[in-house]
C-alpha positions as CSV (number, residue, x, y, z in Angstrom):
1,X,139.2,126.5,96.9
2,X,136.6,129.1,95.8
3,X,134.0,127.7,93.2
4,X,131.0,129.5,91.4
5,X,127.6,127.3,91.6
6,X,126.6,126.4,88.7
7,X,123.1,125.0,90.5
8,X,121.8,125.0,94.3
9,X,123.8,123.0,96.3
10,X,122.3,122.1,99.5
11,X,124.6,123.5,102.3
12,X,126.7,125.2,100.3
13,X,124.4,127.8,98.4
14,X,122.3,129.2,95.4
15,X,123.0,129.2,91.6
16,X,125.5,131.6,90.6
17,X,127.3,132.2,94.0
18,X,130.4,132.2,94.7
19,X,131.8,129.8,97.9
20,X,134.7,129.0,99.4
21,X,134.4,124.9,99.7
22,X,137.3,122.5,100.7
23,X,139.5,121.0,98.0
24,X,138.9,118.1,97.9
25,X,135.1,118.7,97.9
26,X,135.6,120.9,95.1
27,X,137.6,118.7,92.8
28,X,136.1,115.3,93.2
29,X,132.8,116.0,94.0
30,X,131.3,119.6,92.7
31,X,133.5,119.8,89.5
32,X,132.8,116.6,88.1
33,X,129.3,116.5,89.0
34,X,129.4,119.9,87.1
35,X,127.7,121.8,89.7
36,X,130.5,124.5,89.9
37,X,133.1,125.6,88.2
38,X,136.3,126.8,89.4
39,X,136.6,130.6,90.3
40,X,139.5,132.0,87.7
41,X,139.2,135.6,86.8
42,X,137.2,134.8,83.2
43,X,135.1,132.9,85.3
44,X,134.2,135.7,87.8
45,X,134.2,138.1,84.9
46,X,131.5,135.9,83.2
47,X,129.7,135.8,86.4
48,X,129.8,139.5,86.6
49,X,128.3,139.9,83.1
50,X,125.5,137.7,83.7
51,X,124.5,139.3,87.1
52,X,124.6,142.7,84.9
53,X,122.4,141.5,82.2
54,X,120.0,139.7,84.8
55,X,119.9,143.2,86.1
56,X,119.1,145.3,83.1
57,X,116.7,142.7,82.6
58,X,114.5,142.9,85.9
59,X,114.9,146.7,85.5
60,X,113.5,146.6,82.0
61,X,110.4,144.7,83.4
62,X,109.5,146.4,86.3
63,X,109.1,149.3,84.1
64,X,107.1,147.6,81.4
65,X,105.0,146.6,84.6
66,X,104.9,150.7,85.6
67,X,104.1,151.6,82.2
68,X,101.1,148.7,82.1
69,X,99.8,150.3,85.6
70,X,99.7,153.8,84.0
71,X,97.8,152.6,80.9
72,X,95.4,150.6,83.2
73,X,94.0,153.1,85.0
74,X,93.0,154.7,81.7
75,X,91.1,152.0,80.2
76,X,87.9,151.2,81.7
77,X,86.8,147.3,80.1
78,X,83.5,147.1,79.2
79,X,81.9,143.8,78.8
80,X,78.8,143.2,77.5
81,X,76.7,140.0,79.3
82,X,73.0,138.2,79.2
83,X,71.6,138.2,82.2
84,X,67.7,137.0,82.8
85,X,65.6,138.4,85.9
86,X,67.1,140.9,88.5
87,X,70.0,141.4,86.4
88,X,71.5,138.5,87.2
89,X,74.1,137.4,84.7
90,X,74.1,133.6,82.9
91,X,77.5,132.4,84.3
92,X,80.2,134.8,85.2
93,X,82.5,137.0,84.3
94,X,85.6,135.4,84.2
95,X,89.4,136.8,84.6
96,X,89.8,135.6,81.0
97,X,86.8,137.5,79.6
98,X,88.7,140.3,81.2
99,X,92.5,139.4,79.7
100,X,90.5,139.5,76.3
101,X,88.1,142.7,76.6
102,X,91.4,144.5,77.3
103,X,93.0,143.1,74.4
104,X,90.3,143.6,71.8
105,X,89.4,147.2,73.4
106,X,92.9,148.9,74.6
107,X,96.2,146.5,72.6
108,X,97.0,145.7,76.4
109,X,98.2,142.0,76.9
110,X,97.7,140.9,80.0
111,X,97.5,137.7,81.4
112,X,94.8,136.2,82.7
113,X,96.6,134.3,85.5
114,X,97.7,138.2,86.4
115,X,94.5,139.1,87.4
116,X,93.1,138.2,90.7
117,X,89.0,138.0,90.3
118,X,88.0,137.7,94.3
119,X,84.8,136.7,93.8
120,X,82.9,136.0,90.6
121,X,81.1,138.7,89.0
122,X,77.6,137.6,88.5
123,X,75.9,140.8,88.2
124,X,75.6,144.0,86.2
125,X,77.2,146.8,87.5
126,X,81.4,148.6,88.0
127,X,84.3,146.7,89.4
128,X,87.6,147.1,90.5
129,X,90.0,143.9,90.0
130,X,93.9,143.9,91.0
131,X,96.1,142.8,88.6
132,X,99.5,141.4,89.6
133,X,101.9,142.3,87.6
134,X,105.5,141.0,88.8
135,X,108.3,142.3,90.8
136,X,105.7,143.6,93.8
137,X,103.9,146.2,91.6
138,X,99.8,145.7,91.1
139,X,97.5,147.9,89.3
140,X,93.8,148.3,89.0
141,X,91.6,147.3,86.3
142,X,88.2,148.9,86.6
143,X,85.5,146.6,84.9
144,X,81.9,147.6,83.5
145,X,79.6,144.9,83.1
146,X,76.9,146.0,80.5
147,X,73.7,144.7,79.0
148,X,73.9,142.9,76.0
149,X,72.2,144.1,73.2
């Protein structure tokens, strides 16, 4: 009997595949449970449909993510901070400062969770910080710390 998953079914596979499982597996155990439904031609067609549109989709946001890299390397963030002697800044400059000052400075929404701050910037002075932005594409956002004034 050949089934589509409707959820990950351990030993038998991931959501939205299609198996080939015995038939009385199929019809007193997977059906009922609802975690598959049986593979009739509307059934695969549906399946087909979804794969299709989860396509489009994952191609629509890698190149959102290709767009946001291009804009990125554009847009130098400046952000102003108080610092006492030496230059050395009162707290830090966090990712969130960052998500914000680009934002208010550029339109460009990016999360703060997206951008990886290796250490914490606790001085004056030009950074470069990678930003992650989904389906294995990173950018760069280059970061000026400044004086307050």
């Amino acid at each position: 009997m050949k089934v589509i998953l409707q959820q990950d079914v351990r030993g038998q596979g991931k959501k939205g595949q299609l198996v080939e499982v015995s038939d009385g597996y199929g019809r007193n155990f997977l059906l009922p449970r609802k975690l598959a439904v049986e593979a009739t031609a509307e059934n695969l067609n549906t399946m087909k449909m979804q794969d299709k549109a989860k396509a489009a989709k994952l191609a629509e946001e890698k190149a959102n993510a290709l767009a946001l890299v291009e804009q990125l390397k554009n847009c130098p963030v400046k952000i102003p901070a108080r610092a006492g002697q030496g230059g050395k800044l009162f707290g830090a400059v966090t990712a969130k400062e960052i998500s914000e000052a680009l934002k208010a400075q550029y339109g460009l929404d990016v999360n703060k969770s997206r951008l990886v701050v290796a250490e914490p910037i606790k001085s004056f002075g030009s950074y470069e910080i990678k930003c992650k932005l989904g389906n294995e594409i990173s950018g760069t956002v280059y970061v000026l710390v400044t004086e307050e004034k």
